[in-house]
C-alpha positions as CSV (number, residue, x, y, z in Angstrom):
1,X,2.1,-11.8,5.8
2,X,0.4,-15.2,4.2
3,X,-3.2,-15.3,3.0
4,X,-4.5,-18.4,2.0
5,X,-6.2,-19.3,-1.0
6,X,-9.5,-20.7,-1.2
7,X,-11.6,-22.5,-4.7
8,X,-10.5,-24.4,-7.1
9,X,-7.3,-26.1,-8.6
10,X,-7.6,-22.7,-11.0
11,X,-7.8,-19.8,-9.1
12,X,-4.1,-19.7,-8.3
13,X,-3.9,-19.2,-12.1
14,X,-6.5,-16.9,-12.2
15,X,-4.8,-14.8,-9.5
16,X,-1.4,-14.8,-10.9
17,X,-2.3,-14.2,-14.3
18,X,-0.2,-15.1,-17.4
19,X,3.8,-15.2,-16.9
20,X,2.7,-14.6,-13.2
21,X,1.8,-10.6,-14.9
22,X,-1.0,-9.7,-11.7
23,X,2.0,-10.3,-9.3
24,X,4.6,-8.3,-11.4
25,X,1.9,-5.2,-11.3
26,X,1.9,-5.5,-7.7
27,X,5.5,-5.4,-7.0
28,X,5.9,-2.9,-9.5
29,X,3.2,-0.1,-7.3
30,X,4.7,-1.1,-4.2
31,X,7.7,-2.4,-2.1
32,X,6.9,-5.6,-1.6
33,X,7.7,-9.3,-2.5
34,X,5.3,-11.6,-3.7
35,X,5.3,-15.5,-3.4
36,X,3.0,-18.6,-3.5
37,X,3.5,-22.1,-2.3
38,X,1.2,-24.6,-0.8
39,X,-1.8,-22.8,-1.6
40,X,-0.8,-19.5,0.6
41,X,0.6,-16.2,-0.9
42,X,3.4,-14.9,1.3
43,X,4.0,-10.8,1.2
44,X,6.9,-9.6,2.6
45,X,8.6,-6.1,2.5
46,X,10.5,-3.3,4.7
47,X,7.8,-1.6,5.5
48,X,4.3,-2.6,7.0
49,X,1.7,-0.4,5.6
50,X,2.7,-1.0,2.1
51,X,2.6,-5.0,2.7
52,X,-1.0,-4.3,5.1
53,X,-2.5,-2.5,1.2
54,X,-0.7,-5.6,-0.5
55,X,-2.6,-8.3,1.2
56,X,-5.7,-6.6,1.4
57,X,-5.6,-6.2,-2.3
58,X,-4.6,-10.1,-2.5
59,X,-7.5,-10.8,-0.5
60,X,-9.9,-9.3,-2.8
61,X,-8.3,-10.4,-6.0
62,X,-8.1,-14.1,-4.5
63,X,-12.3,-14.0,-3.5
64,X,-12.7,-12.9,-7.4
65,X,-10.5,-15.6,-8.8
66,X,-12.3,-18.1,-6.1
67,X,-15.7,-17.2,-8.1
68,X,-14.2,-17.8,-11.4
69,X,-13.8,-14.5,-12.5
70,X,-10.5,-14.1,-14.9
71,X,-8.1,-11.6,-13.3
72,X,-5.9,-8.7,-15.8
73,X,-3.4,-6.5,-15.0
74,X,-5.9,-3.6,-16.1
75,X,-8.2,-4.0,-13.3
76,X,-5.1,-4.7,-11.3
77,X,-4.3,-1.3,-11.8
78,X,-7.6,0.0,-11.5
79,X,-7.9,-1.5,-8.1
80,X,-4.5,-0.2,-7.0
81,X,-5.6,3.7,-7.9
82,X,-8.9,2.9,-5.9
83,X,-6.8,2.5,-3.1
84,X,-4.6,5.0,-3.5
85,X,-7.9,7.3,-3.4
86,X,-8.7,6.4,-0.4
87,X,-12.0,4.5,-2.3
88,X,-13.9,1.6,-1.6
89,X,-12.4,-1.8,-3.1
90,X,-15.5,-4.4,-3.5
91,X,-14.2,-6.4,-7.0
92,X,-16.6,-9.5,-6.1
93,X,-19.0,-7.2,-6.7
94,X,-17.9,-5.6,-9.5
95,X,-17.3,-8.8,-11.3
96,X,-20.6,-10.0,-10.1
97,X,-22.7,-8.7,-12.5
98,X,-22.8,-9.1,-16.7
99,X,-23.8,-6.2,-18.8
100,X,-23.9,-8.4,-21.6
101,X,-21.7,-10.6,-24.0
102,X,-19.3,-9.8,-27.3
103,X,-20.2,-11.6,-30.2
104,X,-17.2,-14.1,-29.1
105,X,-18.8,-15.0,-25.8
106,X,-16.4,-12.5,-23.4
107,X,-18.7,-11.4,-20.4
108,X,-18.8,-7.4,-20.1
109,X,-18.6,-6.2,-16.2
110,X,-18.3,-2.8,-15.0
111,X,-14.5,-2.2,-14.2
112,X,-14.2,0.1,-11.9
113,X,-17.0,1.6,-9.2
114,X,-18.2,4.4,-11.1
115,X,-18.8,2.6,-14.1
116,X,-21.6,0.4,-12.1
117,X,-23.2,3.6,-11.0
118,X,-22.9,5.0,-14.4
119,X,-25.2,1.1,-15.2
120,X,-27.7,1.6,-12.7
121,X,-28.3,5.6,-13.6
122,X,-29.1,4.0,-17.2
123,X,-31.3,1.8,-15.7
124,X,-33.2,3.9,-13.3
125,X,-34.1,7.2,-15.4
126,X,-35.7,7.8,-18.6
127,X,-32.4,10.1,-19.7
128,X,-29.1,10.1,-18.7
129,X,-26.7,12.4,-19.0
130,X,-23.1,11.1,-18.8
131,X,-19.9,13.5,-19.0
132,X,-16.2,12.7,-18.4
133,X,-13.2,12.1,-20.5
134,X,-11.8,9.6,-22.7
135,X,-11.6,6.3,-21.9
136,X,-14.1,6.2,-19.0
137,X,-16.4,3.4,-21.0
138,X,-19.4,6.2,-21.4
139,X,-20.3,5.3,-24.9
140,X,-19.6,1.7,-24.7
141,X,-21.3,0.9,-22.1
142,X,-24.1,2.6,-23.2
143,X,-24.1,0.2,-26.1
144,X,-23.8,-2.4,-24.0
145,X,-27.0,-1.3,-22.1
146,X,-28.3,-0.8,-25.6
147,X,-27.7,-4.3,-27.2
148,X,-28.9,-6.3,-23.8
149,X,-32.1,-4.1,-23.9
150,X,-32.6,-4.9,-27.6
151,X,-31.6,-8.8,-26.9
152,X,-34.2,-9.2,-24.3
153,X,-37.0,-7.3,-26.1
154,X,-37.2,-4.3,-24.1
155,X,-37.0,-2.2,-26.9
156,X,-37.4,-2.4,-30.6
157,X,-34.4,-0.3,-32.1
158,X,-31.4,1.3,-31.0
159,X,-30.7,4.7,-32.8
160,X,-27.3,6.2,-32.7
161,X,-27.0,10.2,-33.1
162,X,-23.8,12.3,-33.3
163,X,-23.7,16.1,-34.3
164,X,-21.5,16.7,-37.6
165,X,-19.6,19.1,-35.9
166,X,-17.3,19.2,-39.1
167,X,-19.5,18.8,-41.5
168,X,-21.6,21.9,-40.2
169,X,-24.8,19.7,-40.1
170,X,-24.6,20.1,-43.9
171,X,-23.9,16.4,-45.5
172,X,-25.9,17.1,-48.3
173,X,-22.8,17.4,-50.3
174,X,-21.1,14.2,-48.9
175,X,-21.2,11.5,-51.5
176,X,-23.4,8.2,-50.8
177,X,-26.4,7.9,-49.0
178,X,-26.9,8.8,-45.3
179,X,-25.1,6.4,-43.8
180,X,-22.3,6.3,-45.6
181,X,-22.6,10.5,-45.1
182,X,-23.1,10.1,-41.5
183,X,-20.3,7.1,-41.1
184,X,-17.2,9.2,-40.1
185,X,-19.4,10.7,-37.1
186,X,-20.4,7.5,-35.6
187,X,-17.4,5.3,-36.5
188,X,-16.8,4.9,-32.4
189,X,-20.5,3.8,-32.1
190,X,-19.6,1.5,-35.0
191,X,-16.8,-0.4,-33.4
192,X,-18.6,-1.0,-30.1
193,X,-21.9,-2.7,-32.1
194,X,-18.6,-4.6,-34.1
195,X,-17.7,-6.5,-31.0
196,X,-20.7,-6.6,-29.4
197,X,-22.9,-8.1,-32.6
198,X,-20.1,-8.6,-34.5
199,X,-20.0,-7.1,-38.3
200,X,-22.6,-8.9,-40.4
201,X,-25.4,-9.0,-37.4
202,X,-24.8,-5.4,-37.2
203,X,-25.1,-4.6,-40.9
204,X,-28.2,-7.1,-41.5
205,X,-29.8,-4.9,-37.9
206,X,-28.5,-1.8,-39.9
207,X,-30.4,-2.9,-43.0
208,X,-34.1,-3.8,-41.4
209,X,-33.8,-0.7,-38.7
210,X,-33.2,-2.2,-36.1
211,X,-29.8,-0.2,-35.5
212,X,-30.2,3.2,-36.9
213,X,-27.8,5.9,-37.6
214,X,-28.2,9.3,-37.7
215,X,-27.2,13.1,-37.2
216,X,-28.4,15.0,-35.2
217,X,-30.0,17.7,-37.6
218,X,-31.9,14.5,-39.1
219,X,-33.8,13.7,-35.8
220,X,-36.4,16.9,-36.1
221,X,-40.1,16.7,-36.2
222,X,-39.5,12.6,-35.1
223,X,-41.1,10.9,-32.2
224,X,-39.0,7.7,-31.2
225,X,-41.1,5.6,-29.1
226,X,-40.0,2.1,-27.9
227,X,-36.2,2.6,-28.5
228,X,-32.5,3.4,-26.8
229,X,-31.3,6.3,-28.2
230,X,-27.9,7.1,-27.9
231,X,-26.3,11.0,-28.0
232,X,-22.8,11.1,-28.3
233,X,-20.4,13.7,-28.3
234,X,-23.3,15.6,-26.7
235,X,-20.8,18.6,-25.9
236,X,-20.8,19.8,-29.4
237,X,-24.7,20.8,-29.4
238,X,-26.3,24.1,-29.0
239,X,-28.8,24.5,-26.4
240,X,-31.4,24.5,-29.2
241,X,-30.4,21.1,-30.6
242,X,-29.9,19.6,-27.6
243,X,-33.5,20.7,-26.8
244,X,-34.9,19.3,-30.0
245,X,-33.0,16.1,-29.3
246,X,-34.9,15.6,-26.0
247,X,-38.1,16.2,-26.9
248,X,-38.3,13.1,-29.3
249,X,-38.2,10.9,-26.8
250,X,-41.2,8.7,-26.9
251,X,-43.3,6.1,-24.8
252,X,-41.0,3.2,-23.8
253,X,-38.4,4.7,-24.6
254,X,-34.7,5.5,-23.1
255,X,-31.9,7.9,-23.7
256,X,-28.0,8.3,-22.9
257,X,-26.3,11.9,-23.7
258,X,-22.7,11.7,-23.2
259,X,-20.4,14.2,-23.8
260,X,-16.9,15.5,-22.1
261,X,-17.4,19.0,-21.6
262,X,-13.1,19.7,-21.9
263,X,-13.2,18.7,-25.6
264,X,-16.0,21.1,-26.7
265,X,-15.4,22.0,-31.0
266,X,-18.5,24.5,-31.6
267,X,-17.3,27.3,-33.9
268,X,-17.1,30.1,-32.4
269,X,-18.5,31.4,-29.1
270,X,-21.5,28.9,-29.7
271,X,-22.6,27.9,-26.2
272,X,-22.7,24.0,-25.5
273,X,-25.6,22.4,-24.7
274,X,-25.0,19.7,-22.3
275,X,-22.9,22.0,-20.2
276,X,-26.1,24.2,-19.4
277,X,-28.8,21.3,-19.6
278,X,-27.5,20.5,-15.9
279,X,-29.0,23.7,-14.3
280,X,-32.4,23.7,-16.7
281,X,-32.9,19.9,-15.9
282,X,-31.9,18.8,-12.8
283,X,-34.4,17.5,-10.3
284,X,-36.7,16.8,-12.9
285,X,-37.3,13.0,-11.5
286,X,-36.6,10.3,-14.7
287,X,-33.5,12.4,-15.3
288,X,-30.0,11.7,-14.4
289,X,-26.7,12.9,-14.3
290,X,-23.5,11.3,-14.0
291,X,-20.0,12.5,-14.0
292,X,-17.4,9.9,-14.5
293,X,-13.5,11.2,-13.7
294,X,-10.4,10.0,-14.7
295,X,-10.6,7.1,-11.9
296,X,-13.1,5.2,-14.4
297,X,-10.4,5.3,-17.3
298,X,-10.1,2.1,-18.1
299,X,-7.9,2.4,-21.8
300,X,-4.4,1.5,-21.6
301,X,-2.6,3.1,-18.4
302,X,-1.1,5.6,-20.6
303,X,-4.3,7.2,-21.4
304,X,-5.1,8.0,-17.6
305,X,-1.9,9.7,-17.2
306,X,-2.9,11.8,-20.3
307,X,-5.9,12.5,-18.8
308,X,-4.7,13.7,-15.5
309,X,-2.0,15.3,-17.1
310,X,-4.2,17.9,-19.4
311,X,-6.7,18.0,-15.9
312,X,-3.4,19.8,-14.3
313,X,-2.5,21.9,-17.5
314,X,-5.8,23.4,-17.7
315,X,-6.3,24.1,-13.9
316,X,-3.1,25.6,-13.8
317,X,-4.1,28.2,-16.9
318,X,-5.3,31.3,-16.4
């Protein structure tokens, strides 16, 4: 079967990748043979089906790399498990829209479908609630939403809140001052403002405010108004905290709660929080839920399998 490719002298590259990678990923999923020449990719193999979900992959690949858009072997392979699924394949779209830019000018898209609902939910309640496993881009992408709301004025500060599971909620004993008591907690919220701000923009925000850090036993008695706040690792409140949490929202303000419900380290029998919040909250309009799965991991490859590999394990427990 040969598809033509439209644009530029570039997209050719852009659709083969580096070393021809893109191509390699292909072949690797299915039984087929992949060629170029003249400006039209030829797809062979023994068997039709597998060379009709070739080309159709090709096809969409080839409009994204006719827009400009770089193509990586990652969202090769998240495109690939979209079809496998039996789930809508629209990359131009996904590749459409910017969340917002690293510090080194790389453009930030949604990779895979359920990440650009998980945008939109952001964008169109007052609080979130995001669960699902590692790797599915809850928390940093909710720092992306974060830092292009704070870039374009929307709000005045960003404040970052993790439970100190570990600690107990006790860091009085911690040496340094809050942040550096607190730091362990939010190092992952860290390394997302890193290469999004880069390190000194994020310390001098850090310094006036702008960015604050906190646990959650810290956030009592406080009325945030004009800000993004961020709850991570919301699985390891108690109903109580997560009630005191969401009850400081304030006017012009926004808040994401993510969480994966599987990794929940409460001493104890200590109920979770964001598991019950679900069935007190919902339809309450301004509040959202969103469950991402294991088709919006987008870590190495390796990760996924984990991922569906502990899904399995615990179903099959009794």
């Amino acid at each position: 079967m040969d598809i033509p490719l439209t644009g530029d002298s570039f997209t050719q590259a852009r659709l083969l990748g580096v070393n021809d990678e893109n191509f390699r990923a292909i072949e690797a999923r299915y039984p087929v043979t992949l060629s170029v020449s003249n400006g039209v990719v030829h797809v062979s193999g023994p068997d039709s089906e597998p060379v009709k979900i070739a080309a159709a992959l090709i096809r969409e690949l080839s409009s994204a790399a006719a827009k400009g858009h770089e193509i990586h072997t990652d969202d090769i392979r998240a495109a690939m498990d979209a079809l496998a699924e039996g789930r809508e394949l629209n990359l131009t779209a996904l590749y459409s829209e910017i969340i917002c830019t690293t510090a080194r000018g790389k453009p930030i898209r949604a990779k895979t479908p359920g990440q650009r609902a998980y945008i939109k939910a952001i964008r169109d309640n007052f609080i979130l609630f995001a669960t699902g496993p590692a790797g599915t881009g809850k928390t940093y992408l909710a720092v992306c939403e974060a830092v292009s709301m704070l870039k374009a004025g929307k709000v005045n500060r960003v404040v970052l809140v993790r439970p100190a599971v570990e600690a107990g909620e006790s860091l009085g004993y911690l040496p340094g001052d809050l942040r550096e008591k607190v730091e362990p907690y939010v190092r992952p919220l860290y390394d997302a403002f890193y290469d999004l701000l880069s390190p000194e923009k994020f310390l001098r925000y850090a310094d006036k405010g702008v960015i604050e850090i906190a646990p959650l036993a810290y956030m009592r008695g406080r009325t945030l108004n004009e800000s993004f706040i961020i709850l991570d690792e919301a699985q390891n409140t108690t109903p109580k905290q997560m009630k005191m949490f969401l009850t400081r929202l304030g006017f012009g303000s926004k808040a994401v709660v993510t969480g994966d419900i599987t990794q929940v380290d409460l001493p104890g029998a200590s109920q979770s929080g964001l598991k019950s919040v679900r069935e007190i909250l919902g339809g309450i309009k301004g509040i959202g839920f969103m469950d991402l799965t294991h088709a919006d991991v987008v870590r190495h490859e390796i990760v996924q399998k984990i991922v569906q590999a502990y899904a399995r394990y615990e179903e099959g427990r009794p």
